[in-house]
C-alpha positions as CSV (number, residue, x, y, z in Angstrom):
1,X,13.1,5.8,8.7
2,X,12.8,3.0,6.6
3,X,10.3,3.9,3.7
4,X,8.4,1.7,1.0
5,X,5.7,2.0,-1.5
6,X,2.4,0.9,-1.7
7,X,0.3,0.4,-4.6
8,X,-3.6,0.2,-4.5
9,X,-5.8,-0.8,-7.4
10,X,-8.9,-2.2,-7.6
11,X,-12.6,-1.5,-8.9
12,X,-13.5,2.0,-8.0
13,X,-16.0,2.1,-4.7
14,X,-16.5,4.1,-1.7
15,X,-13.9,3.5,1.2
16,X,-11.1,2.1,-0.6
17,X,-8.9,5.1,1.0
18,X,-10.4,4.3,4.4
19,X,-9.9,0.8,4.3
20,X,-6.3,0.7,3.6
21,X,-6.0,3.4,6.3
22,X,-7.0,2.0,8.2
23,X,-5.0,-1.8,7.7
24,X,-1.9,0.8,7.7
25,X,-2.9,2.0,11.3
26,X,-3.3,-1.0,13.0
27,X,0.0,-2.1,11.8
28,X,1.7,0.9,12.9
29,X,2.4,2.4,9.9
30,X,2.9,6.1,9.3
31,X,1.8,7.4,5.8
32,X,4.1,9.8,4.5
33,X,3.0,11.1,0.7
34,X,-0.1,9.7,-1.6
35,X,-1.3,9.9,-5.0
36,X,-4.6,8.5,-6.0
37,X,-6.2,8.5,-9.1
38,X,-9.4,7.0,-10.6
39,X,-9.0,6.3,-14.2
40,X,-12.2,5.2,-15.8
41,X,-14.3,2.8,-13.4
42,X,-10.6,1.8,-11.7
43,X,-9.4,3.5,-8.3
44,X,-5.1,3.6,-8.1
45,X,-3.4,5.0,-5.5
46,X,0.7,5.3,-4.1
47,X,1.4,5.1,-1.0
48,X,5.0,6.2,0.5
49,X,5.2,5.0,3.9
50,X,7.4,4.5,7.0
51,X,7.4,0.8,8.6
52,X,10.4,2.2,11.2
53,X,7.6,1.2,14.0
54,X,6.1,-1.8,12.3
55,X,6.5,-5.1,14.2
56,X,6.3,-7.1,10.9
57,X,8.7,-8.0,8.4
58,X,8.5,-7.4,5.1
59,X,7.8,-10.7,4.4
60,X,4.8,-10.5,6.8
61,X,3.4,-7.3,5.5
62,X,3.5,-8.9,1.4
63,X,1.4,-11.9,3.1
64,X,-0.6,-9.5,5.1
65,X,-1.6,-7.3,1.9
66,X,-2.1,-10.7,0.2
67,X,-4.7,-11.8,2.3
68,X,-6.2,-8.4,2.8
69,X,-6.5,-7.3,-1.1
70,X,-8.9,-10.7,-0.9
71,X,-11.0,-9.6,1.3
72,X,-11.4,-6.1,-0.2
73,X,-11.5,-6.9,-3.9
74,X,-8.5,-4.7,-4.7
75,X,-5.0,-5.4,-5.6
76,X,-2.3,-4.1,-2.2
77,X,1.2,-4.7,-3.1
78,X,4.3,-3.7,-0.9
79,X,7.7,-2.5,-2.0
80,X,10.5,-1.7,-0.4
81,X,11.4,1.9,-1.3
82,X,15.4,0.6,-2.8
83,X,13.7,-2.4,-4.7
84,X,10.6,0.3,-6.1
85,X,13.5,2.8,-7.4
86,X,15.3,0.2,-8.7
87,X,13.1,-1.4,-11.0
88,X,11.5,2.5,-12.1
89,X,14.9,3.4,-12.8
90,X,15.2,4.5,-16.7
């Protein structure tokens, strides 16, 4: 399995959750824990998923999110799980 983490934030609204389901799905990729929150008028979620059966590399997916987090007014950013742990390390 090769996990990494997703982080969603953006301006509170109905079908943030849906939307980036559904951008997961068509990519093939397999959502294995998440946390959202909504902190004032801002929506934040954390995503752990598996990309094992994602065509895309990494690379690809960052420019992917990039392009979608335009279109949906919120902020998508992808993490390896390694590179995530290692910069939340204490």
């Amino acid at each position: 399995m090769s996990q990494s983490v997703i982080t969603v934030i953006g301006k509170d609204r109905v079908g943030i959750v849906y939307d980036v389901a559904k951008l997961l799905a068509a990519n093939q990729i397999n959502i294995v824990n998440i946390s959202q929150q909504l902190m004032n008028d801002f929506f934040t979620m954390v995503i752990l998923v598996d990309t094992s059966k994602c065509s895309k590399s990494p690379t690809e997916l960052a420019d992917l999110f990039s392009q979608e987090s335009e279109k949906l007014a919120l902020q998508i950013r992808i993490q390896h799980e390694d590179i995530f742990n290692a910069m939340h390390r204490i």
